[in-house]
PLY file of the C-alpha trace (Angstrom):
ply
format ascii 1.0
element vertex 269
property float x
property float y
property float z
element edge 268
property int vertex1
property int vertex2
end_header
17.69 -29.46 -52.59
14.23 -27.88 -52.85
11.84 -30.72 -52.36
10.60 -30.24 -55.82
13.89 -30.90 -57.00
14.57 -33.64 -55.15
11.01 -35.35 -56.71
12.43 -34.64 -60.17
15.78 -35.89 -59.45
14.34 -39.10 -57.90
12.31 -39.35 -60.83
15.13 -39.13 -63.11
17.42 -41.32 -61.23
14.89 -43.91 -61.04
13.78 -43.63 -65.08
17.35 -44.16 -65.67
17.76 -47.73 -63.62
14.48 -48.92 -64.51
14.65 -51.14 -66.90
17.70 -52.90 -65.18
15.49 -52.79 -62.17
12.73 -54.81 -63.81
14.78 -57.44 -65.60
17.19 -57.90 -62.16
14.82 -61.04 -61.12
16.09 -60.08 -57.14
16.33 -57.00 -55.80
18.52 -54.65 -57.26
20.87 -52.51 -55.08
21.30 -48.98 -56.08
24.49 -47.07 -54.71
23.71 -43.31 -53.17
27.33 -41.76 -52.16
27.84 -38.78 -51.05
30.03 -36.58 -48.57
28.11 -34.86 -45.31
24.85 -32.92 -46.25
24.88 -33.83 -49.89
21.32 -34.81 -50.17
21.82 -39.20 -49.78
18.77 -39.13 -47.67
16.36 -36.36 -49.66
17.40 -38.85 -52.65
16.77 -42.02 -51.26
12.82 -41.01 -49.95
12.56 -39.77 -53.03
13.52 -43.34 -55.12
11.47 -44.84 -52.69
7.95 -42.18 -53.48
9.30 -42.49 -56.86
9.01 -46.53 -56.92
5.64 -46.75 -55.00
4.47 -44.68 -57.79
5.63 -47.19 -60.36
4.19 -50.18 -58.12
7.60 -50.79 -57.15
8.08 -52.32 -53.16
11.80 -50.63 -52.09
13.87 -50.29 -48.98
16.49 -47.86 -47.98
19.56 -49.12 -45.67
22.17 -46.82 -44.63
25.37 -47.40 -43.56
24.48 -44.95 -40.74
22.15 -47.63 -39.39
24.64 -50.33 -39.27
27.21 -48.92 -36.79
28.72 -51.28 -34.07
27.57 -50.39 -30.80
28.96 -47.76 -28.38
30.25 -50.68 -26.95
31.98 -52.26 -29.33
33.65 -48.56 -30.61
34.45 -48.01 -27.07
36.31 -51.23 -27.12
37.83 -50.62 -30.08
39.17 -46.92 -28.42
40.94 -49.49 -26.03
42.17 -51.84 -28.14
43.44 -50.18 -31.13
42.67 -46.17 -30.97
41.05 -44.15 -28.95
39.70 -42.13 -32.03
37.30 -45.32 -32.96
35.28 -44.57 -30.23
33.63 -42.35 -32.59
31.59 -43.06 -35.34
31.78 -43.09 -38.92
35.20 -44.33 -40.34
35.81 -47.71 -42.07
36.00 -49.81 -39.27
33.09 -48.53 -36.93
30.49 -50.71 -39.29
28.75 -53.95 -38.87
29.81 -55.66 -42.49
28.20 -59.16 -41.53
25.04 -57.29 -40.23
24.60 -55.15 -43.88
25.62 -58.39 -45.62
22.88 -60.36 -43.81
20.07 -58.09 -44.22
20.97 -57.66 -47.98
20.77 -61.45 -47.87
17.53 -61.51 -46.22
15.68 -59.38 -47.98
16.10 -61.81 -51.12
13.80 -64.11 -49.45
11.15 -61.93 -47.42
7.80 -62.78 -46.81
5.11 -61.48 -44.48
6.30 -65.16 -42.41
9.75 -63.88 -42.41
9.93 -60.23 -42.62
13.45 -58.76 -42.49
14.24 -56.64 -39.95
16.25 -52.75 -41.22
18.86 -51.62 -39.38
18.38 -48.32 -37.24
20.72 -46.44 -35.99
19.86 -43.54 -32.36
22.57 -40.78 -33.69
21.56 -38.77 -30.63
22.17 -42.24 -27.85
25.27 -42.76 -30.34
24.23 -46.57 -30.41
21.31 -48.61 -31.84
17.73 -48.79 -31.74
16.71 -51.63 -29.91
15.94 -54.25 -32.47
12.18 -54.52 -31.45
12.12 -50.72 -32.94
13.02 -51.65 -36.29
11.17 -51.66 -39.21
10.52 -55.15 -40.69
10.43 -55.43 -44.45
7.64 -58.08 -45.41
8.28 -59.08 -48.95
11.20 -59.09 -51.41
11.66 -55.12 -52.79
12.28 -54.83 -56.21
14.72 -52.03 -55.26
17.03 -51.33 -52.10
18.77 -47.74 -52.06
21.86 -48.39 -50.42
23.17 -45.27 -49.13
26.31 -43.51 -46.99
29.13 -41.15 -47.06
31.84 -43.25 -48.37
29.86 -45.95 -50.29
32.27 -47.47 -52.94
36.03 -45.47 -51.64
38.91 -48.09 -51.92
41.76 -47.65 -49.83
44.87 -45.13 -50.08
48.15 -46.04 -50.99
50.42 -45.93 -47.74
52.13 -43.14 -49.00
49.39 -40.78 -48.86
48.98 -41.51 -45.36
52.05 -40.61 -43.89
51.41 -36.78 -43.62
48.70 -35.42 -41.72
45.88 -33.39 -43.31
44.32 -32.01 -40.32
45.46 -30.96 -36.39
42.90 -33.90 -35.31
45.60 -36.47 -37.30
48.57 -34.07 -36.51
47.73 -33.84 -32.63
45.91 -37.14 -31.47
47.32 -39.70 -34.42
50.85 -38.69 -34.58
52.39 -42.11 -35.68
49.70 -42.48 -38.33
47.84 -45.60 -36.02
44.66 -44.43 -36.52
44.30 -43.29 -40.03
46.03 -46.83 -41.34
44.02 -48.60 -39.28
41.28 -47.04 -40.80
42.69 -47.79 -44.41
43.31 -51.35 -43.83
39.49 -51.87 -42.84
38.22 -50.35 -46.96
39.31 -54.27 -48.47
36.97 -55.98 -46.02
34.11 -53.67 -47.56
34.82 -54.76 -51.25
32.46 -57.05 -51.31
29.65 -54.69 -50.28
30.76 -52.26 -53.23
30.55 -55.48 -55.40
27.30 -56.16 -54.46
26.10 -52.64 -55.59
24.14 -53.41 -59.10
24.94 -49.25 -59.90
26.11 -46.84 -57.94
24.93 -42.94 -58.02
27.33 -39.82 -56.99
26.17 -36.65 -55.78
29.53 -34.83 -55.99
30.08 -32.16 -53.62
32.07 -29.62 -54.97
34.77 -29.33 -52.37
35.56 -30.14 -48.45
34.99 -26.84 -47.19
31.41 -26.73 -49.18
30.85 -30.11 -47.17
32.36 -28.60 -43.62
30.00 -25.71 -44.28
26.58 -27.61 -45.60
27.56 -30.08 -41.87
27.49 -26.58 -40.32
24.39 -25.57 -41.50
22.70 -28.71 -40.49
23.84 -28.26 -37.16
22.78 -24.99 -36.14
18.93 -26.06 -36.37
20.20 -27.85 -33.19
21.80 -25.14 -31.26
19.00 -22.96 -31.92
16.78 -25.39 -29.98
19.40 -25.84 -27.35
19.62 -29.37 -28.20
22.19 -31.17 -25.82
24.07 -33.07 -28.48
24.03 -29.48 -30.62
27.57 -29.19 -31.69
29.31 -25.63 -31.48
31.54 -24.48 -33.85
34.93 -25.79 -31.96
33.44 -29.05 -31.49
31.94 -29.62 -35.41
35.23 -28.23 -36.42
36.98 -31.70 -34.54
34.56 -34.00 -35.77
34.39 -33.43 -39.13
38.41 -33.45 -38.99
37.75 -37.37 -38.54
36.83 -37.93 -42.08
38.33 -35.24 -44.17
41.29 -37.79 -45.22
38.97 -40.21 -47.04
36.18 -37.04 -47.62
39.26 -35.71 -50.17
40.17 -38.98 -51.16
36.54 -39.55 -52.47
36.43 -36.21 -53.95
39.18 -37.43 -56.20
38.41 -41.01 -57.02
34.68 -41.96 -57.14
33.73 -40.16 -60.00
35.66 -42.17 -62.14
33.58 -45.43 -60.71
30.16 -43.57 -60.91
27.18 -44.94 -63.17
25.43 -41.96 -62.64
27.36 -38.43 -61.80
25.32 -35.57 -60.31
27.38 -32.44 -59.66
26.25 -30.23 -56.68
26.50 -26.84 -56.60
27.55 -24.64 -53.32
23.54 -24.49 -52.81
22.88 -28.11 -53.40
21.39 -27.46 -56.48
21.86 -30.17 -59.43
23.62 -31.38 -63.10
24.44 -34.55 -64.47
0 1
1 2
2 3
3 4
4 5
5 6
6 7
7 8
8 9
9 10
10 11
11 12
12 13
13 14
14 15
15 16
16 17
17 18
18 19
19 20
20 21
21 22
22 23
23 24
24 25
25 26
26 27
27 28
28 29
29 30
30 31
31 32
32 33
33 34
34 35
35 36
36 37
37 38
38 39
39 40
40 41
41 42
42 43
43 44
44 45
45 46
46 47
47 48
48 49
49 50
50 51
51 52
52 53
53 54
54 55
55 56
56 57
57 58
58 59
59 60
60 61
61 62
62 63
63 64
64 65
65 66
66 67
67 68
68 69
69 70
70 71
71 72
72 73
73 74
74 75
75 76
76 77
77 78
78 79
79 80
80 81
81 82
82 83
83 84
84 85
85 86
86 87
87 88
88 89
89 90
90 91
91 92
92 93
93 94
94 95
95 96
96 97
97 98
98 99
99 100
100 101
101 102
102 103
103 104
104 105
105 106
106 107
107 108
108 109
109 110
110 111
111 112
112 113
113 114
114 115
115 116
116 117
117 118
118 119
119 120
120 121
121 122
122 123
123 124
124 125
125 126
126 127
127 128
128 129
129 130
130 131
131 132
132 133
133 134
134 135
135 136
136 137
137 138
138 139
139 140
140 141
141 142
142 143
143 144
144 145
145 146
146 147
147 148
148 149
149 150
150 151
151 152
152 153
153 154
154 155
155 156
156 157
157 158
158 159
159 160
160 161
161 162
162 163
163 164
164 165
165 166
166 167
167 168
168 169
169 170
170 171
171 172
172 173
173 174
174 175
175 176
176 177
177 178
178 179
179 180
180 181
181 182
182 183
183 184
184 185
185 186
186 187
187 188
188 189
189 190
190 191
191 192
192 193
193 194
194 195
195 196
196 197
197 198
198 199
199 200
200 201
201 202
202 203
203 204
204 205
205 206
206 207
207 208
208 209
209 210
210 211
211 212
212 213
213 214
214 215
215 216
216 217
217 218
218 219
219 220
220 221
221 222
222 223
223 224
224 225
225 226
226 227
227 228
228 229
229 230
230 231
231 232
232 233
233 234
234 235
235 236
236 237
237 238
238 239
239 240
240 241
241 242
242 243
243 244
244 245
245 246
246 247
247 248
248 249
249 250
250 251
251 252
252 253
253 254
254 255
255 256
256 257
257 258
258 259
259 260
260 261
261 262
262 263
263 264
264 265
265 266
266 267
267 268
């Protein structure tokens, strides 16, 4: 999204809570889902500009910033799969730690600010928690945001074929990708606590595999050492095309607000 765009559709998107924002008495939690590259993050500075603007205090928290450690993952590659050592499935979150800042932030106050979750993507583990941004007084909005904000689980049928060589080759038995299934219950309640919830529908996988691509190559160019190539994006992104699909096909239906994305990002609701 041009960055014009995005300050319209923020606009928008915030006109269209705002009265339930105002007459929530707490802070209101508004859902941002969306697959890899869709825009979550454009959106959510966007609410929050958007909200200053109104004299609205907000807060953004991602479910990128609430990963378990490296080494907690790593000890979950021991102990259940070795394909939890990476991030980003349902099961590689800290629940208690989103649930507690959510908490939090309904009592803030420059004695007690709450501290936001941050998440090093390039150290693959957190910030330390002095680097976190403290949040001094109780926001009249918090964009909650991430990839697969509000999916419910699969029915064990669907998960006995593979959809990928990653499941195919390195979860033969299915292990993995039920493990993985069996986590989506435990974060019910976080859906629940979602006052709306906003879609920005991709419209298919490979647009999603491609738009991932795109954002990578930024990183190659500058020889980054965490710059994926082609073979190795390929793998990774293989790790959440099951429940990528699976969201594709179900949370539309559970949307308040439905924004369909183009092939170039670009915007209709």
């Amino acid at each position: 999204m041009e960055s014009t765009d995005a300050s319209t559709l923020a606009e928008g998107v915030l006109g269209r809570f705002a009265a339930a924002i105002a007459q929530a008495g707490r802070p209101f939690i508004l859902g941002i889902s969306g697959l890899q590259g869709s825009g979550k993050s454009t959106l959510g500075a966007g609410l929050i500009q958007a909200a200053a603007a109104r004299g609205l205090g907000a807060v953004t928290l991602s479910l990128d910033d609430a990963y378990l450690t490296h080494a907690e993952r790593q000890a979950l590659g021991r102990q259940v799969h070795p394909l939890l050592r990476t991030r980003g499935v349902p099961g590689t979150h800290d629940l208690a730690l989103l649930a507690s800042t959510l908490s939090a932030l309904e009592k803030a106050s420059p004695e007690r600010p709450v501290p936001i979750p941050r998440f090093d993507k390039g150290a693959d583990d957190r910030y330390d928690t002095r680097l976190w941004p403290a949040e001094p007084e109780v926001p009249a909005l918090v964009v909650l945001e991430g990839w697969c904000l509000g999916v419910g689980p699969q029915d064990e049928a669907a998960l006995a074929a593979p959809v990928n060589a990653l499941e195919r080759d390195e979860d033969p038995d299915g292990t993995w990708r039920r493990w993985v299934n069996a986590q989506l219950p435990a974060y019910q309640p976080l859906w629940s606590a979602i006052d709306a919830l906003v879609l920005l529908e991709a419209p298919s996988w490979d647009v999603v595999a491609r738009w991932r691509d795109e954002a990578e190559q930024p990183l190659r160019d500058r020889g980054e050492p965490r710059a994926m190539d082609a073979s190795a994006l390929a793998r990774f992104l293989q790790h959440y095309e099951r429940l990528s699909r699976h969201a594709l096909a179900t949370l539309p239906a559970k949307a308040d607000l439905l924004i369909r994305l183009d092939a170039q990002r670009g915007t209709s609701r």
